[in-house]
C-alpha positions in Angstrom: -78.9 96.5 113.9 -82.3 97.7 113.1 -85.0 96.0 115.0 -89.1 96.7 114.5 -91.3 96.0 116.5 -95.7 96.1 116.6 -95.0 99.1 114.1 -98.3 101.1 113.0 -98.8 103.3 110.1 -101.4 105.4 108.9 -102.1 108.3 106.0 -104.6 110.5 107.7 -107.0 108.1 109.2 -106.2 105.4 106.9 -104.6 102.3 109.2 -102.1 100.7 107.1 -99.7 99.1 108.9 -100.8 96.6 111.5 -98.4 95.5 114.0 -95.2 95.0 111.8 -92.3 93.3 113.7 -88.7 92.1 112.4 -85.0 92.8 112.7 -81.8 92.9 110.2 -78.8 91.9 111.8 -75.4 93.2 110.1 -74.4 92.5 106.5 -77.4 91.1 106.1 -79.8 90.8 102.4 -83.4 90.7 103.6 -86.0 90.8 101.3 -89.6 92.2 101.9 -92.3 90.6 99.2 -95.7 91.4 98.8 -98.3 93.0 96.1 -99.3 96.0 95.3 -100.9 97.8 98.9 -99.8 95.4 101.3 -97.7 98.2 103.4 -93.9 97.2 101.9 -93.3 100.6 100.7 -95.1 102.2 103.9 -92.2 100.3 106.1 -89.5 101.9 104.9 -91.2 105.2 105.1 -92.1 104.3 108.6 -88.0 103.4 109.3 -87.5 106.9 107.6 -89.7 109.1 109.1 -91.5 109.8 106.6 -95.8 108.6 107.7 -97.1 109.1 110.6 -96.0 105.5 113.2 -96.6 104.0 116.3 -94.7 101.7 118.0 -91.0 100.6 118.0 -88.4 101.1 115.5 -84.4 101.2 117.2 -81.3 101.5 115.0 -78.3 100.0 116.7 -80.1 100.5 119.9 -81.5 104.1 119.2 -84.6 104.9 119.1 -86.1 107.0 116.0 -89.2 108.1 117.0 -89.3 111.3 116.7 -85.8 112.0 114.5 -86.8 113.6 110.9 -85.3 111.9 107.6 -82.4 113.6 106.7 -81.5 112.9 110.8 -81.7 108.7 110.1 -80.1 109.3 107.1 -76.8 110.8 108.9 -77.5 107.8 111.3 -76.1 105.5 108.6 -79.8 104.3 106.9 -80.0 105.1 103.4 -82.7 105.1 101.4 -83.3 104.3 97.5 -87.3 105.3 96.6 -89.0 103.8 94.1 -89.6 107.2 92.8 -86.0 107.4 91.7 -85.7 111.3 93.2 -82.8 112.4 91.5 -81.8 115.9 90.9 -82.6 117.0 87.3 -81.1 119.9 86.6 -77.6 118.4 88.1 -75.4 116.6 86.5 -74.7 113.0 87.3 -71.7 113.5 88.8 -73.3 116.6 90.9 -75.7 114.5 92.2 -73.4 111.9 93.5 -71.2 115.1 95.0 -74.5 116.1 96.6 -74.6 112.2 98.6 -70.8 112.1 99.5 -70.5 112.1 103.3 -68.3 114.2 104.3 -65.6 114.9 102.4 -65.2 111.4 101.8 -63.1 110.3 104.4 -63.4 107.3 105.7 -65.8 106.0 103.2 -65.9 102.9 101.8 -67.3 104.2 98.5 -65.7 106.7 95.8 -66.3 107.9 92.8 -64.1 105.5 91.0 -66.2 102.8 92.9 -69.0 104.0 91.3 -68.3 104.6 87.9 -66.7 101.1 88.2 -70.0 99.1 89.0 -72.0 101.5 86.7 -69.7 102.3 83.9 -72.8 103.9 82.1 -72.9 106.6 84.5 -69.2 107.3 83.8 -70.1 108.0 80.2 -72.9 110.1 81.0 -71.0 112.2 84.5 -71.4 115.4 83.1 -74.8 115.0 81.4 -78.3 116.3 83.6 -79.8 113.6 85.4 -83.7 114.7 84.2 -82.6 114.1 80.6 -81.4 110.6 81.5 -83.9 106.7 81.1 -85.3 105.4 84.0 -82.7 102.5 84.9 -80.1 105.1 84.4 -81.4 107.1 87.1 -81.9 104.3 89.6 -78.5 103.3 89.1 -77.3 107.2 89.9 -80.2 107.2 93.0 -78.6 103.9 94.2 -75.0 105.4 93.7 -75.9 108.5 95.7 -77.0 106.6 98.5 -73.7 104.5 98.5 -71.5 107.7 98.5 -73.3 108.7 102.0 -71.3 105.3 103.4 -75.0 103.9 105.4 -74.8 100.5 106.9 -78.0 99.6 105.6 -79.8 100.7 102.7 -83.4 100.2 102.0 -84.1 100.1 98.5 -87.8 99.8 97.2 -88.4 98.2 93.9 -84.8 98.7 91.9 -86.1 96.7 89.2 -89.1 98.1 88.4 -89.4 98.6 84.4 -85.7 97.4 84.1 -84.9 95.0 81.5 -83.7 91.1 82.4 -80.2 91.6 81.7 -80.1 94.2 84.0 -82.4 93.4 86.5 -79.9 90.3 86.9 -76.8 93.1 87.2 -78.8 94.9 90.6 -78.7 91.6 91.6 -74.7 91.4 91.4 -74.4 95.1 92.9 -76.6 94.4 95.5 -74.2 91.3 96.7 -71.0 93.2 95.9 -72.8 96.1 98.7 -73.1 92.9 101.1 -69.8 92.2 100.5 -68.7 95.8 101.8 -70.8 95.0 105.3 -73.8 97.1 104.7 -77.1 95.4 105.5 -79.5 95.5 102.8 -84.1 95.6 103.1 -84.6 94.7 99.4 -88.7 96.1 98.6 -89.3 94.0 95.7 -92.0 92.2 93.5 -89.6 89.7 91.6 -89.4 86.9 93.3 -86.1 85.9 91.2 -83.7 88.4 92.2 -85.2 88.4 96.0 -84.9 84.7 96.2 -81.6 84.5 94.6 -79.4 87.3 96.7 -81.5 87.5 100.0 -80.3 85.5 103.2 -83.9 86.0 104.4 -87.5 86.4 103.4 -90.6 88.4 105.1 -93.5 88.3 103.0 -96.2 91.0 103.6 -100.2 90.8 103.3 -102.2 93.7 104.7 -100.0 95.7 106.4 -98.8 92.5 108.2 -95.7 90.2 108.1 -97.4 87.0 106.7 -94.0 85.3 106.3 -90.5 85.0 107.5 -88.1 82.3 106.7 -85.3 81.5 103.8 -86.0 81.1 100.1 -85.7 78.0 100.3 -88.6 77.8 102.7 -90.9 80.2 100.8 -90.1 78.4 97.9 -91.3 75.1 99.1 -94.6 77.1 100.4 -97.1 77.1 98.1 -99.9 78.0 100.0 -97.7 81.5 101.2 -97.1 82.3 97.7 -100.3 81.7 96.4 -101.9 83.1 99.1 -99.9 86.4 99.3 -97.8 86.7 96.2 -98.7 85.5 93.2 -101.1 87.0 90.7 
């Protein structure tokens, strides 16, 4: 599905990406792990088009050098920031009108499917995103992305500042999305969720994969994640 390969990224002069290679095959859960700098978030800006890269990145045999965001997007890749850019002055419901593809048809989402898995965002459909908490707008960023019907989304850091309880509910969405077919690159810190829902591992140092195997193989190796994860 989406294969990378000897990918090189850079901010101005900066270097940041050094070589990066690695595939996701369909209705896949791969999850990229690292710390702070070491070029996770700078990947999937790479796969969207969003730094400056060099090298090889083909979705379902297409190349996307060259192609500008919203382009990959139509493509079938979504894309969940960390940054959470939701609309503010829209309404929740506007904004996930604003990521339906199409008219809908022949999507595997709705709106019902939505409000379903995030029955907050039911309560709050006609209330401005800007006014909402910050888990309330990943979940609505997350939603958005769905109602475009991509068959992978890259999502970076969905539990960032979330609380336990429902750090452990992204999990569960994230699996019922894998359940739908739709490949997922999970960009996270939390080794818990990422070892618990991902079919696969890369690990990241540098701007370089460090890593790639199962949980159950980066779990039996120390030396990887004290090397290159833990603080």
């Amino acid at each position: 599905m989406l294969k990378i390969d000897n990918l090189h990224a850079y901010y101005g002069k900066s270097h940041v990406l050094h070589g990066v290679s690695f595939d996701i095959q369909p209705g896949e859960i791969v999850a990229l792990l690292g710390r702070n700098g070491s070029g996770r978030s700078t990947t999937a800006k790479a796969v969207m088009g969003l730094v400056d890269w060099e090298g090889s990145v083909q979705w379902k045999g297409q190349a996307l050098k060259g192609k500008k965001a919203y382009e990959i997007a139509h493509l079938g890749i979504g894309y969940v920031p960390e940054s959470r850019d939701v609309f503010p002055n829209l309404t929740v419901h506007q904004n996930l009108l604003l990521g339906q593809k199409g008219k809908g048809k022949g999507s595997r989402w709705s709106f019902d499917d939505m409000y379903d898995m995030f029955p907050r965002l039911k309560e709050r459909r006609n209330i401005e995103a800007g006014v909402m908490s910050g888990g309330e707008q990943q979940m609505l960023t997350l939603c958005r992305t769905l109602m475009g019907d991509p068959d992978l989304i890259i999502i970076d850091e969905p539990t960032e500042g979330l609380a336990p309880k429902i750090v452990e509910l992204v999990g569960q969405y994230l699996q019922t999305i894998q359940s739908r077919g739709i490949s997922v690159l999970l960009i996270e810190q939390k080794l818990t969720i990422a070892m618990t829902i991902s079919d696969r591992t890369l690990v990241m140092g540098h701007g370089s994969i460090v890593f790639q195997g199962t949980p159950e193989t980066l779990r039996a190796d120390s030396y990887v994640r004290k090397e290159w994860l833990e603080v």
